[in-house]
mmCIF file of the C-alpha atoms, coordinates in Angstrom:
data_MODEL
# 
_entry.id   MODEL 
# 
loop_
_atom_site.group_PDB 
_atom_site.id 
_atom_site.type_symbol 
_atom_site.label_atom_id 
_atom_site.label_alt_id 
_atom_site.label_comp_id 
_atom_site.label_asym_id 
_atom_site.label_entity_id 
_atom_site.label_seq_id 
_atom_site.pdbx_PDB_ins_code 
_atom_site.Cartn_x 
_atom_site.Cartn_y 
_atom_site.Cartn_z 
_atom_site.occupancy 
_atom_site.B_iso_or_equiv 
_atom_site.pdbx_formal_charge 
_atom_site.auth_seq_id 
_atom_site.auth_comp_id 
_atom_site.auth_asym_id 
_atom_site.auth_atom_id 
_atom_site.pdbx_PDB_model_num 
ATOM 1   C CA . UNK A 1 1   ? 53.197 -120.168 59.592 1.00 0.00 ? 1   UNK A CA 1 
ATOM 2   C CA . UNK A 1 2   ? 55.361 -117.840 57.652 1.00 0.00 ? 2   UNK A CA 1 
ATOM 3   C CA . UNK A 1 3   ? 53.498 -115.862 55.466 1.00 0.00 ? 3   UNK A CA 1 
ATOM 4   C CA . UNK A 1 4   ? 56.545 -113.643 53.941 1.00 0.00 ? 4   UNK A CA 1 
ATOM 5   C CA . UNK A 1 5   ? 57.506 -116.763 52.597 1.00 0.00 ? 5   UNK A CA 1 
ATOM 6   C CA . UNK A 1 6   ? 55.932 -118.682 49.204 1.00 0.00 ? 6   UNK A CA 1 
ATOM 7   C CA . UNK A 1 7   ? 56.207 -122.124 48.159 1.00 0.00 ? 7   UNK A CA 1 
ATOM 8   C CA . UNK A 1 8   ? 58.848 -122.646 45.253 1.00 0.00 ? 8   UNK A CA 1 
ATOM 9   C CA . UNK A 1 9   ? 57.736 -124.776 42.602 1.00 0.00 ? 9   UNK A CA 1 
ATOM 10  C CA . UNK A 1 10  ? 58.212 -126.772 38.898 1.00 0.00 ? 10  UNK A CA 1 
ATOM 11  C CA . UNK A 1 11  ? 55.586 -126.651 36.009 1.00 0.00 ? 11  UNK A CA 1 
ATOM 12  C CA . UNK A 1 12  ? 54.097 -129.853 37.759 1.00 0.00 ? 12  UNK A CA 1 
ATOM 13  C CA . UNK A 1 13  ? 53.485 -127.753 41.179 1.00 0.00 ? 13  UNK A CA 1 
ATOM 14  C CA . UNK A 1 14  ? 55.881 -129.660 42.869 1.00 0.00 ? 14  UNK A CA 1 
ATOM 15  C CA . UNK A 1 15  ? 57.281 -127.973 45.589 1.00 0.00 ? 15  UNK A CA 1 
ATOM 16  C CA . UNK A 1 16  ? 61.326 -127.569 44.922 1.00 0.00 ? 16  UNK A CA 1 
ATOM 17  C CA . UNK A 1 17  ? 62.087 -124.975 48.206 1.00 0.00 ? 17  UNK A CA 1 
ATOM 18  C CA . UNK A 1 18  ? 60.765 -121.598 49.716 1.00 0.00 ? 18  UNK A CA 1 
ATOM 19  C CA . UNK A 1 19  ? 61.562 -118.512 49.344 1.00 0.00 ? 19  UNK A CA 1 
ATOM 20  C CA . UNK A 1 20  ? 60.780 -114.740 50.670 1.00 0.00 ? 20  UNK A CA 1 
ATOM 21  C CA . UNK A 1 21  ? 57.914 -113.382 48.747 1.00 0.00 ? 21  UNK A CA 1 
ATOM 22  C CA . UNK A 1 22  ? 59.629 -110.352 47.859 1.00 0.00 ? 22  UNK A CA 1 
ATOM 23  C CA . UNK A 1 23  ? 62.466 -111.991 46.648 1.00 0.00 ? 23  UNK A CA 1 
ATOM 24  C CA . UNK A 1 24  ? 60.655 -114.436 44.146 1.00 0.00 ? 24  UNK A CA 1 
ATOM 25  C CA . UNK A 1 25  ? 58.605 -111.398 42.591 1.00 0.00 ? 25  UNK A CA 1 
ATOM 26  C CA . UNK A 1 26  ? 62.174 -109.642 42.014 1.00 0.00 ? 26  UNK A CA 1 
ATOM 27  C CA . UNK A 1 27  ? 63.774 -112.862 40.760 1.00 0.00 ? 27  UNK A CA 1 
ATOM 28  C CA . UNK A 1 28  ? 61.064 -114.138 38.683 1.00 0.00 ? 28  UNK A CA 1 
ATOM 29  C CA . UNK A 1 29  ? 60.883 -117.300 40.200 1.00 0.00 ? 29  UNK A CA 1 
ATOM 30  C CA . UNK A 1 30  ? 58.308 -120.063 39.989 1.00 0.00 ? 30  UNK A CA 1 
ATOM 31  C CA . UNK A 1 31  ? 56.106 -120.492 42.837 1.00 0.00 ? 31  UNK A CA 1 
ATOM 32  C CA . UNK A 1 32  ? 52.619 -121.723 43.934 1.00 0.00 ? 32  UNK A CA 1 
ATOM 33  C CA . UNK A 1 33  ? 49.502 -119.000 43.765 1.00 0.00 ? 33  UNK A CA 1 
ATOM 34  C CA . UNK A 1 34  ? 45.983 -119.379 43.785 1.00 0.00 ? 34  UNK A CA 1 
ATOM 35  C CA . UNK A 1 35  ? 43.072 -117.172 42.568 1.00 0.00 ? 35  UNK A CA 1 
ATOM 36  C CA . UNK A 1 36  ? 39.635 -117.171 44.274 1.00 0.00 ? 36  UNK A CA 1 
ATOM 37  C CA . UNK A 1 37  ? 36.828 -116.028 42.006 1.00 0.00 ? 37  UNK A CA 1 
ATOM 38  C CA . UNK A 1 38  ? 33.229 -115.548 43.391 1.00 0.00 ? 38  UNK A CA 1 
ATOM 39  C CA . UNK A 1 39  ? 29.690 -115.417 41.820 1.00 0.00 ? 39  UNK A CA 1 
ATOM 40  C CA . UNK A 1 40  ? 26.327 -114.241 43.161 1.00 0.00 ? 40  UNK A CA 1 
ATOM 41  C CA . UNK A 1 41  ? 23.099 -115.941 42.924 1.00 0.00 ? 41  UNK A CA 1 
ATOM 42  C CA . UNK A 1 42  ? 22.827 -114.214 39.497 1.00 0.00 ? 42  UNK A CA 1 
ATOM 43  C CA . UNK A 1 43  ? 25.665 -115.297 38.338 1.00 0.00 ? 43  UNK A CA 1 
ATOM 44  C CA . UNK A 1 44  ? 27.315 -112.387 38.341 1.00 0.00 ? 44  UNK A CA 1 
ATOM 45  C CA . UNK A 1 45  ? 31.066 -112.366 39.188 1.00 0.00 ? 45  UNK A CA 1 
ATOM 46  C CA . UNK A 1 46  ? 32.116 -110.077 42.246 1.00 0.00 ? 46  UNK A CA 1 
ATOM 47  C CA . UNK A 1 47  ? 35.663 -108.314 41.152 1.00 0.00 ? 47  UNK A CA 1 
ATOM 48  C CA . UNK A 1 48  ? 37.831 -106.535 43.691 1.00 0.00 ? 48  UNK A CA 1 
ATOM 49  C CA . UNK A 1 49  ? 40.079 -103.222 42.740 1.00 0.00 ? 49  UNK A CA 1 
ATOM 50  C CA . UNK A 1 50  ? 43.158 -103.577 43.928 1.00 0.00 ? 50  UNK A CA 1 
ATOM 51  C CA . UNK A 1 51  ? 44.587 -101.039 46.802 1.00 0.00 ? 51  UNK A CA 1 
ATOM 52  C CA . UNK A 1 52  ? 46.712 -98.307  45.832 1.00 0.00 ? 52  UNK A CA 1 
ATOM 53  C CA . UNK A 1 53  ? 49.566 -99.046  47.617 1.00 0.00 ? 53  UNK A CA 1 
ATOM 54  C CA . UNK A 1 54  ? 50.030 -102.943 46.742 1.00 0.00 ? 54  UNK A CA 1 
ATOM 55  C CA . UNK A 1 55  ? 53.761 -103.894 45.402 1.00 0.00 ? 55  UNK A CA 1 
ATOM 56  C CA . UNK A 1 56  ? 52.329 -104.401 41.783 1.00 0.00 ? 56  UNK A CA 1 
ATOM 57  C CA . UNK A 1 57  ? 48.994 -104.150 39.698 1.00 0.00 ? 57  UNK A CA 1 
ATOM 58  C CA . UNK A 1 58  ? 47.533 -101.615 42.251 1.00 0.00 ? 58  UNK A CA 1 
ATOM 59  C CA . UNK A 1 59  ? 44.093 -99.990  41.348 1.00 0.00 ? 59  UNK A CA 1 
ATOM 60  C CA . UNK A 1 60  ? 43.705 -102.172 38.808 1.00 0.00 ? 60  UNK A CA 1 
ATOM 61  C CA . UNK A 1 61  ? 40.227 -104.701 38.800 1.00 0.00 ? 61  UNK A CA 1 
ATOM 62  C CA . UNK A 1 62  ? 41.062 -108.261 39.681 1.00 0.00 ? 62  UNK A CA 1 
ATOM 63  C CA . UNK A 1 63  ? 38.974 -111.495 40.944 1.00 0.00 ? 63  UNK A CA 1 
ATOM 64  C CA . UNK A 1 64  ? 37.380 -111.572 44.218 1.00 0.00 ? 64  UNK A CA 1 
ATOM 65  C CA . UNK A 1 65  ? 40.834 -112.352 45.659 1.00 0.00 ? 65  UNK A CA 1 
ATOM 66  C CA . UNK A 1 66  ? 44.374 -114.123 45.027 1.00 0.00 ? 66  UNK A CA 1 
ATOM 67  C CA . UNK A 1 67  ? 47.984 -114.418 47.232 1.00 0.00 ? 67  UNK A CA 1 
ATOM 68  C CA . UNK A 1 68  ? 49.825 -117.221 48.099 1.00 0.00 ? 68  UNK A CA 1 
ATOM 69  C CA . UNK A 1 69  ? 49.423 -120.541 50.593 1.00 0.00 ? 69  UNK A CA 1 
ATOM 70  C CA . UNK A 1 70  ? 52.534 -120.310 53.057 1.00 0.00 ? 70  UNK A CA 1 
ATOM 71  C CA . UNK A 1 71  ? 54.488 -123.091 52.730 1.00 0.00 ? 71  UNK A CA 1 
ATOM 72  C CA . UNK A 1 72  ? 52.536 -125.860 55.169 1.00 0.00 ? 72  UNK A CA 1 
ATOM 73  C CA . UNK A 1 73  ? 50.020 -124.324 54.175 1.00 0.00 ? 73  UNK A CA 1 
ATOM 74  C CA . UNK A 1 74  ? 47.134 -125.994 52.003 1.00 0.00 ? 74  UNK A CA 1 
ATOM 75  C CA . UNK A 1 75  ? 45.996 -124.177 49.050 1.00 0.00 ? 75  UNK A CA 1 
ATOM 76  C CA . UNK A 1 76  ? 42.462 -124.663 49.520 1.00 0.00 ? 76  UNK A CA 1 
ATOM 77  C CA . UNK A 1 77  ? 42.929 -123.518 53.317 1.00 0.00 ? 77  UNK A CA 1 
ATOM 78  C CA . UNK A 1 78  ? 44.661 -120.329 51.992 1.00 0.00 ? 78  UNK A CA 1 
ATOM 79  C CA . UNK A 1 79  ? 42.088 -119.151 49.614 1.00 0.00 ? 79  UNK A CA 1 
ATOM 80  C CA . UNK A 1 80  ? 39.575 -119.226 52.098 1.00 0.00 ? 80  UNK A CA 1 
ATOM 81  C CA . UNK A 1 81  ? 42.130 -117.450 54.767 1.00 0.00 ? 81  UNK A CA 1 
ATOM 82  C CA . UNK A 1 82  ? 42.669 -114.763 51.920 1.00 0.00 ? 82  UNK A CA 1 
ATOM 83  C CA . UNK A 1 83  ? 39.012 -114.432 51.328 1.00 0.00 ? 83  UNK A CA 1 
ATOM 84  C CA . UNK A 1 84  ? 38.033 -113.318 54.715 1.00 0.00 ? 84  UNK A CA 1 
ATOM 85  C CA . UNK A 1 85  ? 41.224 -111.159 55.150 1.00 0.00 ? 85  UNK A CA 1 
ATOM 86  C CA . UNK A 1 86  ? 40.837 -109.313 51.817 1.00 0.00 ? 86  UNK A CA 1 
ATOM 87  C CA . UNK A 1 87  ? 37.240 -108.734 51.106 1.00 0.00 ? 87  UNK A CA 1 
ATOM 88  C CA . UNK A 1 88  ? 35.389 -110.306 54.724 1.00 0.00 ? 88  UNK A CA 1 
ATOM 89  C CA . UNK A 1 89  ? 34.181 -113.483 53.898 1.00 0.00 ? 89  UNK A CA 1 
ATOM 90  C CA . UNK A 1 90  ? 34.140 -117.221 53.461 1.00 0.00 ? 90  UNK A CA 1 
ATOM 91  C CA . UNK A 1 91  ? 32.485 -119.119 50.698 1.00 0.00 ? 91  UNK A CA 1 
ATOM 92  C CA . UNK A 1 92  ? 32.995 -123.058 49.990 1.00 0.00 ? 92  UNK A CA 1 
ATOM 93  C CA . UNK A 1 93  ? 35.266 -123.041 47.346 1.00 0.00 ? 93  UNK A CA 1 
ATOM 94  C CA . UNK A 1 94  ? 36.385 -125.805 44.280 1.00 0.00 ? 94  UNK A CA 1 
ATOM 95  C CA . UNK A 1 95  ? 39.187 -125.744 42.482 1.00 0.00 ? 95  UNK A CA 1 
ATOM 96  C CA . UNK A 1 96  ? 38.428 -126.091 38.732 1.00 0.00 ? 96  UNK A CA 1 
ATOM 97  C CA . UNK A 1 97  ? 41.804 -125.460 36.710 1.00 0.00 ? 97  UNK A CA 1 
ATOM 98  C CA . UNK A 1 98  ? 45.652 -124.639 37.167 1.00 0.00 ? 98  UNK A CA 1 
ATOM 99  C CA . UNK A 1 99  ? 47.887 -123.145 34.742 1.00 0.00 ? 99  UNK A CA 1 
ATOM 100 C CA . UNK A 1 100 ? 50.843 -121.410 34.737 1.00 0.00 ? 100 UNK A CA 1 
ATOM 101 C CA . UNK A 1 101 ? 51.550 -117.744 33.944 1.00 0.00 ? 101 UNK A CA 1 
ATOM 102 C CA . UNK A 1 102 ? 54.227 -115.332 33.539 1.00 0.00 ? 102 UNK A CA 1 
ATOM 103 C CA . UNK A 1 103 ? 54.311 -111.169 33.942 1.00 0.00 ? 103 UNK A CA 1 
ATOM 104 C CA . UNK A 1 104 ? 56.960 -108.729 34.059 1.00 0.00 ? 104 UNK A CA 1 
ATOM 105 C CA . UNK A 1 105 ? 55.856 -104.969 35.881 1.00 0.00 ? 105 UNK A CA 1 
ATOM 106 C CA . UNK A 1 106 ? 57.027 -101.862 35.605 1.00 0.00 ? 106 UNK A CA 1 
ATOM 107 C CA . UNK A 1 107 ? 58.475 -101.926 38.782 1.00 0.00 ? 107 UNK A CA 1 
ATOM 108 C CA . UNK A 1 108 ? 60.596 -104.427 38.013 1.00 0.00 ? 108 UNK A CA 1 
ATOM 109 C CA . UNK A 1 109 ? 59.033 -107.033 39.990 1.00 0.00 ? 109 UNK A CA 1 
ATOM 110 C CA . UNK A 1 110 ? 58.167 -110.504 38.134 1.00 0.00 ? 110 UNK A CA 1 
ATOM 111 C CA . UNK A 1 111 ? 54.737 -113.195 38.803 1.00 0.00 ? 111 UNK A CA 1 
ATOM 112 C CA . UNK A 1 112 ? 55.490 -116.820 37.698 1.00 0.00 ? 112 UNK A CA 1 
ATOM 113 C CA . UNK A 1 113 ? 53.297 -118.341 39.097 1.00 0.00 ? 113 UNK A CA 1 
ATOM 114 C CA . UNK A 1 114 ? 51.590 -121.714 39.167 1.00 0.00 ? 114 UNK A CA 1 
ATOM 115 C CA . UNK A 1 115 ? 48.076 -120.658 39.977 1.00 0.00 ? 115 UNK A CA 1 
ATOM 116 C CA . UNK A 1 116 ? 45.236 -122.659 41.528 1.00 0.00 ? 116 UNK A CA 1 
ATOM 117 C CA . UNK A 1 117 ? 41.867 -121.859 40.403 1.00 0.00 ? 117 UNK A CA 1 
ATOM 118 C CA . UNK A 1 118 ? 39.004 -121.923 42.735 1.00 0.00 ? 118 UNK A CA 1 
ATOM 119 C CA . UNK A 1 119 ? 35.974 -121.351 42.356 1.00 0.00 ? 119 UNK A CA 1 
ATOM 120 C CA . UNK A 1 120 ? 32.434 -120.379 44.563 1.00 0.00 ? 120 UNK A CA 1 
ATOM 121 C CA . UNK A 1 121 ? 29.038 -118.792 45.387 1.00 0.00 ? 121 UNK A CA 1 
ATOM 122 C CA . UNK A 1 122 ? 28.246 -115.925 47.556 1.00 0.00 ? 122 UNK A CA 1 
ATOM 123 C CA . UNK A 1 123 ? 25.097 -113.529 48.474 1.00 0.00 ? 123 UNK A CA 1 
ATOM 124 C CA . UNK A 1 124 ? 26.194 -112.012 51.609 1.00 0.00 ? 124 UNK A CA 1 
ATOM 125 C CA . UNK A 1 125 ? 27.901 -108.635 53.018 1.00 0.00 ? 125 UNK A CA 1 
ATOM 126 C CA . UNK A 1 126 ? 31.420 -107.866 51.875 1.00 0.00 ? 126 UNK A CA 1 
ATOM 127 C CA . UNK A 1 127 ? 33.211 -105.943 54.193 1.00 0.00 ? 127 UNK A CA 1 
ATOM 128 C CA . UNK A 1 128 ? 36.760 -105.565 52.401 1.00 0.00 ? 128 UNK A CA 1 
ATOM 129 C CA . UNK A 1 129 ? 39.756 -104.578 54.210 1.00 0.00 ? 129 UNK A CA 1 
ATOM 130 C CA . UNK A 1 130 ? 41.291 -100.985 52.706 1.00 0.00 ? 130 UNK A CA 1 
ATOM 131 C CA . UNK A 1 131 ? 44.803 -102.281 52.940 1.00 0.00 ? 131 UNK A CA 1 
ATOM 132 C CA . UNK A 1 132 ? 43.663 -105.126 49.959 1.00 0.00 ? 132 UNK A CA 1 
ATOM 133 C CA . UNK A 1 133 ? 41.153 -103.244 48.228 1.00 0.00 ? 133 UNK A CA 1 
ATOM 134 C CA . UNK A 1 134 ? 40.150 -99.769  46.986 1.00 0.00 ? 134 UNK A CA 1 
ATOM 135 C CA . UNK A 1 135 ? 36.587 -100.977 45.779 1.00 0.00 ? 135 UNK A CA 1 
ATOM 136 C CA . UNK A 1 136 ? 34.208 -104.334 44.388 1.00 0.00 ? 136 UNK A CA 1 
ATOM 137 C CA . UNK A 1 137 ? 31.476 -104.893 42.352 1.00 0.00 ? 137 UNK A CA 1 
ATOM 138 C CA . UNK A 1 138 ? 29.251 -107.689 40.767 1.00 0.00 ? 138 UNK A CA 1 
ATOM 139 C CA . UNK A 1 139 ? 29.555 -107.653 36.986 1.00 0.00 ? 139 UNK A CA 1 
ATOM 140 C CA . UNK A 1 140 ? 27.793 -110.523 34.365 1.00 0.00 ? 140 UNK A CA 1 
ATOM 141 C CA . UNK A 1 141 ? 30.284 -112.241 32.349 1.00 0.00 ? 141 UNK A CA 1 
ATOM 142 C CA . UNK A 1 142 ? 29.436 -110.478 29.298 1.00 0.00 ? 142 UNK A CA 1 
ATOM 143 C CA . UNK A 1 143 ? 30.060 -106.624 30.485 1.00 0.00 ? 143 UNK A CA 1 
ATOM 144 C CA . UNK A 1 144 ? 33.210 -108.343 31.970 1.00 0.00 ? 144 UNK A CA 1 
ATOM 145 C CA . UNK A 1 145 ? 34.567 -109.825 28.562 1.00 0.00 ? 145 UNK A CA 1 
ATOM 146 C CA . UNK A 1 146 ? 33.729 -106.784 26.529 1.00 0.00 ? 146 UNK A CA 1 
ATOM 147 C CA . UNK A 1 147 ? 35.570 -104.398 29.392 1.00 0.00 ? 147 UNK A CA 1 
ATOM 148 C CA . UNK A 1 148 ? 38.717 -106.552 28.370 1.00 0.00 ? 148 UNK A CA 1 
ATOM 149 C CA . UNK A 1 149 ? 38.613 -106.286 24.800 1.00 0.00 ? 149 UNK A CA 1 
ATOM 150 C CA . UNK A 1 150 ? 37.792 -102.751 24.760 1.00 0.00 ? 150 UNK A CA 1 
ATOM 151 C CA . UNK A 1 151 ? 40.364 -101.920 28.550 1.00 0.00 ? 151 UNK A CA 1 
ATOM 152 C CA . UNK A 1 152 ? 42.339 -104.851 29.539 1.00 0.00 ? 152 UNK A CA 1 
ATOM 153 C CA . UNK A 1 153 ? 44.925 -102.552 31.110 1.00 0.00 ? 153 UNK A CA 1 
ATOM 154 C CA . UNK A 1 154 ? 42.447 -101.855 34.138 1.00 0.00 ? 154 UNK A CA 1 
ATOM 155 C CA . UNK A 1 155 ? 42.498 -105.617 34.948 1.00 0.00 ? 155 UNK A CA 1 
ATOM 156 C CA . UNK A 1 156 ? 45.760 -108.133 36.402 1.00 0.00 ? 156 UNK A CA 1 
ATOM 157 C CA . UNK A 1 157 ? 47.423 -109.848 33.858 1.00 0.00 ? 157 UNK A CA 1 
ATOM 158 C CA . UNK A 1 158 ? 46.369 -113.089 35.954 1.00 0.00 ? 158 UNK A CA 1 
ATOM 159 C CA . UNK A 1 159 ? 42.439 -112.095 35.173 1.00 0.00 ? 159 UNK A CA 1 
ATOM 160 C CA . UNK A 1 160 ? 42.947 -111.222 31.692 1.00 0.00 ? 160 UNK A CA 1 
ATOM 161 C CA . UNK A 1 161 ? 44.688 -114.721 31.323 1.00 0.00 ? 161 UNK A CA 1 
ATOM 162 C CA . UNK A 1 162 ? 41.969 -116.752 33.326 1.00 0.00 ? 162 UNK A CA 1 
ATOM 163 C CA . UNK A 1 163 ? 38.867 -114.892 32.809 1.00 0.00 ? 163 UNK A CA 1 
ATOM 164 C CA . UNK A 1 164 ? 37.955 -116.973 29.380 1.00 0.00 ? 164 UNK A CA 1 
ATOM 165 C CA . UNK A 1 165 ? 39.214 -120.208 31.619 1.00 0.00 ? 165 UNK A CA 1 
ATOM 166 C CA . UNK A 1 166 ? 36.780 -119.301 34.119 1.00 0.00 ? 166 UNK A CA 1 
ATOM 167 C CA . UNK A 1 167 ? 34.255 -118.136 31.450 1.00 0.00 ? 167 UNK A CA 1 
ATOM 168 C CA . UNK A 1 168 ? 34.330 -122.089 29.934 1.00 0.00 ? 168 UNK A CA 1 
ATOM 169 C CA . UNK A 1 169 ? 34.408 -123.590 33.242 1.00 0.00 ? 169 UNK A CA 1 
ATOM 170 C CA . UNK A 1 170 ? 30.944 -121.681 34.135 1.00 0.00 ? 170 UNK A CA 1 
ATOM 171 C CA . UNK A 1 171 ? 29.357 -122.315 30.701 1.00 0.00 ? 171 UNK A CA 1 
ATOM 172 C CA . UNK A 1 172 ? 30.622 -126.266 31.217 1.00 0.00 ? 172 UNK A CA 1 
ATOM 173 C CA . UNK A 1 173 ? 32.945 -126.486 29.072 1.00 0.00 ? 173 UNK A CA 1 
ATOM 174 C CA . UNK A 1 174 ? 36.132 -126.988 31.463 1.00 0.00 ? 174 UNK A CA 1 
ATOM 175 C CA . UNK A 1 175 ? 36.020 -130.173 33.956 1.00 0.00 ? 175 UNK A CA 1 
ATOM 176 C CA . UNK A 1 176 ? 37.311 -129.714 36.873 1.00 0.00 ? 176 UNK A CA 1 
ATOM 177 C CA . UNK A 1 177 ? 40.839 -131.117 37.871 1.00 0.00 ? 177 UNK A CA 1 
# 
């Protein structure tokens, strides 16, 4: 699989081409994503700081992981690949919304992405890889909401979009697509 490529895509996630990653961040074009959040036994969600050195959002607090499924790839397969290369583990996962998002950096680079929401539980060791991440922690949803009212520039624009999403789903008010 070619993972410096992403999977093109419409508003209905179907797949119109591929492209090099780097190229659809700089073009702003629409392609498949996913987002893996995690909770503990507590219910606490485990966020992820970014590394330093990634090609946008870097240092800033995130869910437990997100990229992109390669195209042949499955999504599902992906998140769980990305899991375990980004912060050390696997989890079962479900996927429990889309939706589509939009976000222009500094650095001129562009995410439109259609992004696949999954969702999962987790108790065990994290051992994250310092090329992904800088540092994690297990927060409750409260602290978490009232950090992005009062600092929502330390989080991804992806989080601060899907956070409430997630929020619903895990006080059941979202079904699961």
């Amino acid at each position: 699989m070619d993972f410096t490529q992403v999977i093109l895509v419409d508003e209905s996630d179907n797949a119109t081409g591929t492209c090099e990653k780097m190229r659809a961040h700089a073009d702003g074009l629409l392609h498949r994503a996913f987002s893996v959040f995690i909770f503990n036994g507590k219910g606490e969600m485990l966020l992820q700081q970014r590394a330093m050195d990634k090609y946008h959002s870097g240092g800033l607090w995130t869910n437990a992981c997100c990229s992109h499924p390669a195209p042949g790839e499955e999504t599902a397969a992906a998140a769980l690949r990305r899991l375990k290369e980004e912060m050390g583990f696997t989890a079962p996962v479900e996927k429990i919304f889309d939706f589509v998002y939009r976000a222009d950096f500094d650095n001129g680079l562009t995410e439109y992405e259609f992004d696949h929401v999954l969702a999962g539980y987790y108790d065990g060791d994290i051992h994250f890889n310092n090329a992904e991440v800088m540092d994690y922690r297990y927060m409750d949803m409260g602290s978490i909401h009232n950090l992005l009212k009062s600092n929502p520039e330390q989080f991804t624009a992806w989080f601060r979009i899907a956070f409430k999403m997630v929020a619903d789903w895990k006080a059941g008010i979202v079904q699961s697509n």
